[in-house]
C-alpha positions as CSV (number, residue, x, y, z in Angstrom):
1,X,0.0,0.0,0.0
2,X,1.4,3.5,-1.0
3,X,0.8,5.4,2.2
4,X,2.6,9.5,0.5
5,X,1.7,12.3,2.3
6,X,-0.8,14.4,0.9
7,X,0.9,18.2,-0.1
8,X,0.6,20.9,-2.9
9,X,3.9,19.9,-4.4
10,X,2.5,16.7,-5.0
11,X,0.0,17.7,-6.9
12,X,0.6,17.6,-10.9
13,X,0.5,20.5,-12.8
14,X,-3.1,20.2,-15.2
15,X,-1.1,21.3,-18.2
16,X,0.3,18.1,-18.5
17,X,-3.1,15.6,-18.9
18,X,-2.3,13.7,-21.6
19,X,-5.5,11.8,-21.5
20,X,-9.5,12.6,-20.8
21,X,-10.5,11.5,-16.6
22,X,-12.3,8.1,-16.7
23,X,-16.0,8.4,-15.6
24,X,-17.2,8.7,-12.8
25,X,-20.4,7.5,-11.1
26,X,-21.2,9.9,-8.4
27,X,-20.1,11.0,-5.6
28,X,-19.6,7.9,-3.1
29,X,-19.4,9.5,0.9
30,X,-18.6,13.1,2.2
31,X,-16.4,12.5,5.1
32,X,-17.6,14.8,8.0
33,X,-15.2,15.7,11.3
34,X,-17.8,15.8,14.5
35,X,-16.9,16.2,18.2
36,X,-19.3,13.7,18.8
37,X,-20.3,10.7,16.5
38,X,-22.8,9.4,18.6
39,X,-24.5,13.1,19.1
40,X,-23.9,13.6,15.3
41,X,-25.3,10.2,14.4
42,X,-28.2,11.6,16.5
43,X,-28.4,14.6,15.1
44,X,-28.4,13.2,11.2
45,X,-30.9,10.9,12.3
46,X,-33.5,13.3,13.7
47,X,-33.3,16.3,11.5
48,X,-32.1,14.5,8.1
49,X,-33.5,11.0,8.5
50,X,-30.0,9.0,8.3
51,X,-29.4,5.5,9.5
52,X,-26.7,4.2,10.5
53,X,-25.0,1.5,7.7
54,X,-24.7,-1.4,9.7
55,X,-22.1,-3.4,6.9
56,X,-19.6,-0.6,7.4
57,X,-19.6,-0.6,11.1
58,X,-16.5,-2.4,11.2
59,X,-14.9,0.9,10.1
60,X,-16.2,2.7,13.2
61,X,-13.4,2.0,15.3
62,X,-11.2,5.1,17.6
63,X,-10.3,6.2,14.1
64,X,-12.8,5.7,11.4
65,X,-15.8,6.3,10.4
66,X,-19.3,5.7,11.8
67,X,-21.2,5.7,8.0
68,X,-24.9,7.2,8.2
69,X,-26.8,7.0,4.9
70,X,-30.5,8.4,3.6
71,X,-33.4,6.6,3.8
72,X,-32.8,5.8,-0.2
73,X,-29.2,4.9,0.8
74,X,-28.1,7.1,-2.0
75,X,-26.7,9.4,-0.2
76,X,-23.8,8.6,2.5
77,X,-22.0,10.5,5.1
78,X,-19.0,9.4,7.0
79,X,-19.0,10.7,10.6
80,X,-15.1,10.8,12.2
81,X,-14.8,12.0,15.3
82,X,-12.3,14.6,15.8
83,X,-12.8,17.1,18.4
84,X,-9.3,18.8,17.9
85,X,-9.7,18.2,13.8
86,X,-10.2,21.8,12.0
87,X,-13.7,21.9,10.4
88,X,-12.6,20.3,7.1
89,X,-14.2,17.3,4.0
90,X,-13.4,15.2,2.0
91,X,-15.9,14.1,-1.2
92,X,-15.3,10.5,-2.5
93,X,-16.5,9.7,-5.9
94,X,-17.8,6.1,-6.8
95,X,-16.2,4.5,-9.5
96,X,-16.8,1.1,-10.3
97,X,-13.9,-1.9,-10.1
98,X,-12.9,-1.1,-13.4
99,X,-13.2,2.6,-13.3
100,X,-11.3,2.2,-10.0
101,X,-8.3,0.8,-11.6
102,X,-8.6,3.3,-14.8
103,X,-8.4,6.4,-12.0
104,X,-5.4,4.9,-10.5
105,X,-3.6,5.0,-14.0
106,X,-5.0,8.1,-14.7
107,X,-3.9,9.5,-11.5
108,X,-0.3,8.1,-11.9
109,X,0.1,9.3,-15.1
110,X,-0.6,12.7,-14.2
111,X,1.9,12.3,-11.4
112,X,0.1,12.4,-8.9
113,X,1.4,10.6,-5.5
114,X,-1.3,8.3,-4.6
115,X,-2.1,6.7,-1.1
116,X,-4.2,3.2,-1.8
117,X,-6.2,2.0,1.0
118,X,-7.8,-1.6,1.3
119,X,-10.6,-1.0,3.5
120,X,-11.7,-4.8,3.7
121,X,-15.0,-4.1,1.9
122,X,-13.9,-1.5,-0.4
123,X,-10.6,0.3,-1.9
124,X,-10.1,3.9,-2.1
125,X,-7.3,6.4,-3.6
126,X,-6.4,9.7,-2.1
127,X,-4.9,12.6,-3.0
128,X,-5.0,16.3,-2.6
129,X,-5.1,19.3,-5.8
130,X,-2.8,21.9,-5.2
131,X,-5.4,23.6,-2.4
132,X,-4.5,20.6,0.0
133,X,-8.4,19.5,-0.5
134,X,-8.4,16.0,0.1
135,X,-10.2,13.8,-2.4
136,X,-11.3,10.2,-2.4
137,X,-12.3,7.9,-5.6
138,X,-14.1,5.0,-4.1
139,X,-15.2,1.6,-5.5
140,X,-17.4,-1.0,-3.4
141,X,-16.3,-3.8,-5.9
142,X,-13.7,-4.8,-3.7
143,X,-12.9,-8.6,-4.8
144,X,-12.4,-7.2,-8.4
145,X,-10.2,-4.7,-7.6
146,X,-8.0,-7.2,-5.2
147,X,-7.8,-9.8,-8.1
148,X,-6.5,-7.2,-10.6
149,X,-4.0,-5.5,-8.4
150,X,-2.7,-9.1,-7.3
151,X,-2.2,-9.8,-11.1
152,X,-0.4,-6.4,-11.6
């Protein structure tokens, strides 16, 4: 797993896209820094009408997220408690398995320094434009993506 800081000077200059993005399919989970996750998971619950995702609760360890989603489950918020955190997000885009793997070519042939996480029910990439805004391309087609990247 490449585990790079994320910084501005790792962040390719746009001039040099050689290629068109691959596609996207939406935006996957905004990641939201609380004080509280319980209160918050409270609080999204009462006045939005989110549920907590039960399959992603092994993430909600000291230092991940609890994952509340609408009653549609289209829409997903991951709540990670940080009271000392400055108020900050992070928007992850769904990909699918194969989009997945196109983004991290893409992403690497822009020069981007990439941080790949195996989250045990999906895989994510990371990396930052040259604001230091964090962003997250997400696929939930985990054993694909695990089968390809052993074969690469």
């Amino acid at each position: 797993m490449n585990t790079t800081s994320h910084n501005a000077a790792n962040a390719p200059n746009n001039a040099a896209a050689k290629s068109a993005p691959p596609h996207l399919a939406g935006v996957d989970h905004i990641h939201i820094y609380v004080g509280d996750r319980a209160a918050a998971e409270q609080w999204y619950g009462n006045v939005l009408g989110f549920k907590r995702v039960e399959e992603l609760m092994l993430w909600a360890d000291e230092h991940g997220p609890l994952t509340v989603e609408d009653a549609a489950a289209t829409i997903h918020l991951a709540l990670f408690e940080r009271p000392d955190h400055p108020p900050t997000s992070a928007i992850a885009f769904r990909a699918s398995g194969a989009g997945f793997l196109e983004w991290k070519a893409h992403l690497e042939a822009q020069g981007f320094k990439l941080r790949v996480a195996d989250h045990t029910v999906a895989w994510s990439l990371y990396f930052c434009d040259p604001w230091e805004n964090m962003h997250e391309i997400t696929t939930m087609e985990y054993d694909y993506v695990a089968q390809q990247l052993k074969q690469a």
